[in-house]
C-alpha positions in Angstrom: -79.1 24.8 76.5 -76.5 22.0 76.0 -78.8 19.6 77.9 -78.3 15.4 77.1 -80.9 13.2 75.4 -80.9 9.7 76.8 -81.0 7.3 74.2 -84.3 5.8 75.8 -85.7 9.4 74.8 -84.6 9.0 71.7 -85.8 5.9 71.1 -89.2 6.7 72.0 -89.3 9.7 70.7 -87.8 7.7 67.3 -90.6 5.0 67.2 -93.6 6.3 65.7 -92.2 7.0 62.8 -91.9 3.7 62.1 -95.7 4.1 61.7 -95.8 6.7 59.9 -93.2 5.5 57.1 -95.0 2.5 57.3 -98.7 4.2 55.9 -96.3 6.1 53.9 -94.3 3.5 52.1 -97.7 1.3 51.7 -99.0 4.1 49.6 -96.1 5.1 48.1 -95.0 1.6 46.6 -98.2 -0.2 45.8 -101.0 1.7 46.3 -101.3 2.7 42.6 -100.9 -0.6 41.8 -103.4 -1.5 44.1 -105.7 0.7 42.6 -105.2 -0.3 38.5 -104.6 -4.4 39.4 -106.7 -5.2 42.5 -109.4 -3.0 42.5 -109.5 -2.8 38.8 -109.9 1.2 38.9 -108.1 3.3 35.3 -104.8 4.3 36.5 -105.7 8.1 34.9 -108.9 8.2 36.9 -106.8 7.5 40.2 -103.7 9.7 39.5 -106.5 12.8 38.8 -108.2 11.6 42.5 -105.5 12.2 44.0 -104.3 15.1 42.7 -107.4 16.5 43.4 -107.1 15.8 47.0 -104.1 17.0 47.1 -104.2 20.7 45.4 -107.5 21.1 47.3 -107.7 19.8 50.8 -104.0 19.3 51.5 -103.4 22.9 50.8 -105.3 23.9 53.9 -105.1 21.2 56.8 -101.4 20.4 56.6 -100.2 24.6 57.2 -103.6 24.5 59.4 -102.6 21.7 61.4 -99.2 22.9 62.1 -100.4 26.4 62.6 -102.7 25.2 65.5 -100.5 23.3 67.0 -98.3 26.1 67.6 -101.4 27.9 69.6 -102.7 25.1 71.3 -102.6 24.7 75.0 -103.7 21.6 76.5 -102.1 19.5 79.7 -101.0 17.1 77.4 -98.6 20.0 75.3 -99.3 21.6 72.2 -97.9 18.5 70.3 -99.2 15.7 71.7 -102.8 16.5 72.0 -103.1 16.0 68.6 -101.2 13.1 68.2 -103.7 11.4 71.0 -106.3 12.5 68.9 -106.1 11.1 65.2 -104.0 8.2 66.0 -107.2 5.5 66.1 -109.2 6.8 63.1 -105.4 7.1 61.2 -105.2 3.6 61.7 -109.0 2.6 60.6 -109.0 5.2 57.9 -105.6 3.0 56.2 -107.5 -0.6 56.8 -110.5 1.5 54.6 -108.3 2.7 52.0 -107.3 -1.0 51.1 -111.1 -2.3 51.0 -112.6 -0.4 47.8 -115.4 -2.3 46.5 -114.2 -3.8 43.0 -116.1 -2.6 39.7 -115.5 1.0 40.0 -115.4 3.3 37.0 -116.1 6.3 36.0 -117.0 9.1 38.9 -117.4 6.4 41.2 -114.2 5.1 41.0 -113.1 8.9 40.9 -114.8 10.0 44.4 -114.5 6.8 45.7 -110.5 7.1 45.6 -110.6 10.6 46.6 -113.1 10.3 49.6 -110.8 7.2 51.2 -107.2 8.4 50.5 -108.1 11.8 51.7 -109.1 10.3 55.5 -105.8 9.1 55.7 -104.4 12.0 54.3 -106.0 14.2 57.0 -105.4 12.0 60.2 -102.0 11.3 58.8 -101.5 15.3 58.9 -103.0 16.0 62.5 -100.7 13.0 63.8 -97.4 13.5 62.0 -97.0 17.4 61.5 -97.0 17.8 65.4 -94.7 14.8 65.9 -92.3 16.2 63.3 -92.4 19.7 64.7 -91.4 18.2 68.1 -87.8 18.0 66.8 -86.6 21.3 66.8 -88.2 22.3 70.5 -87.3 18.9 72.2 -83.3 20.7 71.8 -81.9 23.4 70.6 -78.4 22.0 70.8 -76.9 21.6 67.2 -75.5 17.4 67.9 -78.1 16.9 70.1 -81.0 17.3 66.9 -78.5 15.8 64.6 -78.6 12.7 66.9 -82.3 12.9 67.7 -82.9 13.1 63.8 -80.7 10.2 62.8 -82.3 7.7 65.4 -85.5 8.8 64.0 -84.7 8.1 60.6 -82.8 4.4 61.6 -87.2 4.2 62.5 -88.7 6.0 59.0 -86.0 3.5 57.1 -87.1 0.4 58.9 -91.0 1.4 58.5 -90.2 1.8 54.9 -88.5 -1.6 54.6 -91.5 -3.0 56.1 -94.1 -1.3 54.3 -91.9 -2.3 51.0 -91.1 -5.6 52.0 -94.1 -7.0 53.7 -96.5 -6.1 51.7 -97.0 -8.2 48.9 -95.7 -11.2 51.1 -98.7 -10.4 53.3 -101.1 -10.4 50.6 -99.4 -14.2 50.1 -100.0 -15.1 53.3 -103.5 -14.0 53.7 -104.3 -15.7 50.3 -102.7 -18.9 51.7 -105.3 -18.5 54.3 -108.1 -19.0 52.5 -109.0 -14.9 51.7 -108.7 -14.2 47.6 -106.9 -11.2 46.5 -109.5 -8.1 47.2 -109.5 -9.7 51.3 -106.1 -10.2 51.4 -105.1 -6.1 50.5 -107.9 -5.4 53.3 -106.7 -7.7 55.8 -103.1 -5.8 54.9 -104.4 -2.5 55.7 -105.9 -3.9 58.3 -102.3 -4.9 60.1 -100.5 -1.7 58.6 -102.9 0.2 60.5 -102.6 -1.6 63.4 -98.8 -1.5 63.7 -99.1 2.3 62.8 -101.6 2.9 65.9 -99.6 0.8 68.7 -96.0 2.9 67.5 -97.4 6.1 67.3 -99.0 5.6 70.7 -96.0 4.4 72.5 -94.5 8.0 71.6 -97.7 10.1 72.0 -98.1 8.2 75.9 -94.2 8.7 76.8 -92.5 11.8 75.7 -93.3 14.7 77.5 -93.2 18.1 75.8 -90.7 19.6 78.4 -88.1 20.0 76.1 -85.2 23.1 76.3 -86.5 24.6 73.0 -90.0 24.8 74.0 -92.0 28.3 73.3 -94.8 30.7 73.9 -97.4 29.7 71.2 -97.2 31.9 68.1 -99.3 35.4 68.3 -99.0 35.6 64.1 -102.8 35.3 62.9 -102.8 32.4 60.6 -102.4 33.6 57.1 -99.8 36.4 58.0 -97.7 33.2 59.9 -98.3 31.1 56.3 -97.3 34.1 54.4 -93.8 35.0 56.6 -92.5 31.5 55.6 -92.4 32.6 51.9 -90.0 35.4 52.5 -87.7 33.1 54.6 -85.1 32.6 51.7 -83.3 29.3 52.8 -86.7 27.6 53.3 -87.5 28.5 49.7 -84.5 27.1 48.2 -84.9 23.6 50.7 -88.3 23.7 49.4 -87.5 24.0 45.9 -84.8 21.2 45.7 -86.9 19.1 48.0 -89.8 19.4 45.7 -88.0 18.1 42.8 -86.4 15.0 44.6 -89.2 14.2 46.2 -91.0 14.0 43.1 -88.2 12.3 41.2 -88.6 9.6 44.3 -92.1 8.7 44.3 -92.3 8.6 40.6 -89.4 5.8 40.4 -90.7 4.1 43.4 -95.0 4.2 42.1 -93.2 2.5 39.0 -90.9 -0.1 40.9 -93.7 -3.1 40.5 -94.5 -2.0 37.0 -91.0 -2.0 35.9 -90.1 -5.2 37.3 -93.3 -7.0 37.0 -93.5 -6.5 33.0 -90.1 -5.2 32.1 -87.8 -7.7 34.0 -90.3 -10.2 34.4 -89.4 -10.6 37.7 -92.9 -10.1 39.4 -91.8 -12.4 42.8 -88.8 -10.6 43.3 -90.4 -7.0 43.5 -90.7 -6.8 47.5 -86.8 -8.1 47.3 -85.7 -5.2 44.8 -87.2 -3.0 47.2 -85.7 -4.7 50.3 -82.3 -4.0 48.6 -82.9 -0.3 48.3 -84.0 0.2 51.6 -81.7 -2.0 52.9 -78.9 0.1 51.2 -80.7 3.7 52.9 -80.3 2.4 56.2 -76.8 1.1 55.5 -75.4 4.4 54.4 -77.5 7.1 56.8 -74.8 7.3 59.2 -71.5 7.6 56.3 -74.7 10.4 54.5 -74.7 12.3 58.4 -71.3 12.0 58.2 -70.5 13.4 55.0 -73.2 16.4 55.6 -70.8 17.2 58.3 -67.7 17.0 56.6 -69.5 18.9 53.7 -72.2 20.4 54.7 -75.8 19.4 54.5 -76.6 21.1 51.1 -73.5 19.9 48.8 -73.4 16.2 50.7 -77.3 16.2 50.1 -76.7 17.0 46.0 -73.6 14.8 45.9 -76.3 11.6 47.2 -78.8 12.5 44.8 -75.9 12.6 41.6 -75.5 9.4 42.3 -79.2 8.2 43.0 -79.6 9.4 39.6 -76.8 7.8 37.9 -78.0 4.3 39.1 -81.4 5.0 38.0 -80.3 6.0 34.2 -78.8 2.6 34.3 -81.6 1.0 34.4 -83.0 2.2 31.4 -80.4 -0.2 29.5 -81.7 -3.5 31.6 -83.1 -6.3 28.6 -86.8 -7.2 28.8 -85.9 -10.3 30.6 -84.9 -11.4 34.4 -81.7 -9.7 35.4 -79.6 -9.5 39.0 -78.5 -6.3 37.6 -81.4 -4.7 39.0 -79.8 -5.8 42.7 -76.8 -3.6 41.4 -78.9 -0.4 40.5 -81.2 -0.9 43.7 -78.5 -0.9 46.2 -76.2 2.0 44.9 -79.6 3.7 44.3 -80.2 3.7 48.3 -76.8 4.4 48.6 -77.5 7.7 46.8 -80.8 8.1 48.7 -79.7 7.9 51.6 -79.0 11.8 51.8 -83.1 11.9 50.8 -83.1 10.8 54.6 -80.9 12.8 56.9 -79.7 16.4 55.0 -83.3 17.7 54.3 -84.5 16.7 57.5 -82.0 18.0 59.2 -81.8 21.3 57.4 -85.3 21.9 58.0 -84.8 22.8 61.6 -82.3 25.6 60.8 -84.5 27.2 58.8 -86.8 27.2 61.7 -84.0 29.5 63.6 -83.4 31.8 60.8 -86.6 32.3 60.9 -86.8 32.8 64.8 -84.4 35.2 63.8 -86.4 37.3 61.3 -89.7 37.4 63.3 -88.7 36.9 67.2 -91.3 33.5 67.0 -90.5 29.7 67.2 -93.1 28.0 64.2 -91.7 24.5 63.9 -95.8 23.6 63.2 -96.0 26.3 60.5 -92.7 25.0 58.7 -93.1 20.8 59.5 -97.2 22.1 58.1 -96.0 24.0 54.9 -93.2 20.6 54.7 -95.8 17.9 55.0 -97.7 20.0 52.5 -95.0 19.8 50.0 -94.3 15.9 51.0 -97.6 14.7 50.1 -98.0 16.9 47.3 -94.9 15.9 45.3 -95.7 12.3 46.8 -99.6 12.4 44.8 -98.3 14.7 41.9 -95.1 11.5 41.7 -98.3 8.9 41.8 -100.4 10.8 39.7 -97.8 11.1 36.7 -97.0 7.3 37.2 -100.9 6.8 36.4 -101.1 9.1 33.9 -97.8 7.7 32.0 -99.7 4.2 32.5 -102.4 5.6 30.9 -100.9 7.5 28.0 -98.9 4.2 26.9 -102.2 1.8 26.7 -101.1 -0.2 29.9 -103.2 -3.2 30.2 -103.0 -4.6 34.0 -102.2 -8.5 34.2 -101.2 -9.0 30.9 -97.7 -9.1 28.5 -97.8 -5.1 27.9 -97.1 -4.0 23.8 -93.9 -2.3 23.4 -95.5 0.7 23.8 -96.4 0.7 27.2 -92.9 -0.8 28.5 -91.1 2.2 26.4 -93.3 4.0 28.9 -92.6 2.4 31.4 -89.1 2.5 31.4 -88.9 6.0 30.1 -91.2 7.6 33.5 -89.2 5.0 36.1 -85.6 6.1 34.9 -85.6 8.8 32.7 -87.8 11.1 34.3 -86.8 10.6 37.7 -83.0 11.3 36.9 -83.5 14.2 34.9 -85.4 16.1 37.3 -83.0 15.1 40.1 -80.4 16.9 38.5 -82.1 20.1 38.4 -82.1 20.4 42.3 -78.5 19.8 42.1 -77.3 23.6 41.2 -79.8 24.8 44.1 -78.6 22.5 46.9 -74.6 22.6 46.3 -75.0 26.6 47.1 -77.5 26.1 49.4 -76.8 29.6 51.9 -77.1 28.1 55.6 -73.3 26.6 56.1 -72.6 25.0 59.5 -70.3 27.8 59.9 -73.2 30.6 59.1 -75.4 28.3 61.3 -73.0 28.6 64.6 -73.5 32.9 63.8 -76.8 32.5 64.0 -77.1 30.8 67.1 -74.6 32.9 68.7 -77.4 36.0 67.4 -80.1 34.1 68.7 -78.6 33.8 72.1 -77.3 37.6 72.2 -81.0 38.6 71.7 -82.1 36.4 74.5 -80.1 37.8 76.9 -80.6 41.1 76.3 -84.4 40.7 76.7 -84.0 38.9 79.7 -81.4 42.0 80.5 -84.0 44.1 79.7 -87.2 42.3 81.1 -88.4 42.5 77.4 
């Protein structure tokens, strides 16, 4: 059970998530924007699209997903199959969801939103939850996840750097080209989904799933394996906190282009504000895995989010003019973010052995399912409420904005965000699994293991 990972393996293992966070940090950062000043679509229309999607379809196929892929058997593993098999249309599916038609309003724009974002949402889903929920069952050794998480995250960080950085210089360069704007976000699509497809593929076609930690498919039928989560008390509480960070996160980051296209009046200089941030994540993931080890994951996970939130208030008090200040706030932003990174991902697969320990079952596809359920939720609710602020504060797209909208502006990208950060704080510094409770329930684990095998149970 103490078996090495190469750091090859880890590499590959690491790699598609740089696709992933790549789709992810597209739609994350600009796609609302892309939606109110490229396609010309009313930022309330496309926050309610989304939503839709998400409190509809999302609700089924990401637990769905991860249930199945629990059950499956296939030559190719129970993972890995279905990684093979939504890896091409993910990447079409991204190039189509940067290529609306322009002139949409009404229910048109509505459907047209929904219908588009939701093929990416679902191929996204059957691709990602079964990578994720390879984690837990590649090891079962403590370090060994800790290790395979981290180089997976140095991956997410750089995919989100990319996705941040590149995009809006690729629009640039496609324009230079000869395309005009509406082209130039399809031919970006176009390359995100690319890049997406060739690093999720160099994963899917070299990691086995022969993995130490590797069970018998789940026997739960699929809403009784659903419902069992709920009453798995530290998932609830990771869920909880996770929920409102997450949210918090997406929020500040829909409104990053807003805020310093029309606030600072910075508008070349947002792909570099972002860069900064990022920059700063990546920086500081090994001092955050160091710290959740010194600290625990809960506390050290609430002490980077204090001090997310802190940098964020700041930038309330920045003047309606261009200001390096906003260099400051970005990087010890991402300092504090960088906790958003490593703890929860990391404290995700202990929940997955306390709950091996409750119901006898490994369900890493049920929990990563229910977790990429949560992700994209608070990731469209954070979208949403950036549209809908935009909305509610008569935002006009490529134009001066009236006082009114940059009040609102301001008030949804730093107010919001670090108020409802600090309300996952209380939940996560007494988070209940310890790294001391943790090594008990291992030992527990492994006691009942042997006596079964003692037993021929």
């Amino acid at each position: 059970m103490n078996k090495k990972l190469s750091a090859g393996f880890k590499t590959r293992y690491g790699v598609a998530d740089l696709g992933f966070a790549l789709i992810t940090s597209s739609i994350q950062f600009f796609l609302l924007f892309y939606y109110t000043d490229v396609a010309g679509i009313d930022p309330a229309i496309a926050g309610a699209a989304l939503m839709v999607g998400k409190l509809t379809w999302d609700a089924i196929n990401d637990p769905l997903f991860g249930y199945w892929s629990d059950r499956v058997h296939s030559k190719f593993g129970r993972r890995r199959i279905f990684m093979m098999i939504g890896v091409i249309p993910l990447g079409i599916s991204t190039w189509i969801m940067f290529s609306l038609p322009t002139g949409l309003s009404g229910s048109a724009a509505f459907f047209m939103v929904l219908l588009t974002f939701l093929l990416v949402d679902t191929f996204h889903t059957m691709t990602s939850v079964p990578y994720y929920a390879l984690t837990p069952e590649l090891t079962r050794d403590y370090s060994e996840r800790a290790g395979l998480t981290s180089v997976r995250m140095i991956f997410s960080v750089l995919g989100y750097i990319l996705g941040a950085a590149l995009t809006t210089i690729l629009v640039g360069v496609f324009e230079g080209q000869g395309m005009d704007t509406h082209q130039a976000w399809s031919a970006t699509g176009a390359f995100f989904g690319i890049v997406a497809v060739s690093m999720i593929l160099i994963t899917t076609l070299t990691i086995k799933e022969t993995g130490e930690g590797v069970g018998e498919p789940s026997q739960l039928p699929a809403l009784k394996a659903i419902g069992t989560s709920f009453k798995n008390k530290p998932f609830l509480k990771l869920m909880a906190a996770f929920i409102l960070s997450s949210f918090s996160f997406t929020v500040l980051t829909a409104l990053v282009p807003y805020f310093i296209t029309y606030q600072l009046n910075m508008p070349d200089q947002v792909s570099y504000v972002l860069l900064v941030m990022l920059v700063s994540i990546g920086i500081f993931l090994v001092p955050a895995k160091n710290l959740s080890d010194r600290i625990n994951k809960g506390p050290a996970y609430a002490l980077g989010l204090g001090i997310a939130s802190v940098a964020i208030l700041c930038g309330y008090l920045l003047p309606h003019e261009p200001t390096p200040l906003i260099y400051v706030i970005a990087f010890v932003a991402g300092m504090g973010f960088s906790t958003q990174w490593v703890c929860p991902w990391s404290m995700l697969p202990d929940v997955v052995e306390y709950d091996e320990l409750l119901t006898g079952e490994r369900r890493e596809g049920v929990f990563y399912g229910l977790w990429a359920f949560l992700s994209k939720f608070t990731g469209a609710l954070g979208v949403a409420v950036a549209g809908w602020a935009l909305a509610w504060f008569n935002y006009v797209p490529n134009t001066e904005q009236t006082s009114e909208a940059l009040f609102g502006i301001r008030f949804f990208f730093c107010i919001v965000p670090a108020v409802v950060i600090l309300f996952s704080l209380p939940i996560l510094i007494r988070y209940p699994i310890t790294r001391a409770n943790h090594a008990e329930l291992v030992k527990q684990l492994a006691e009942r293991k042997a006596l079964a095998e003692a037993t021929g149970d």
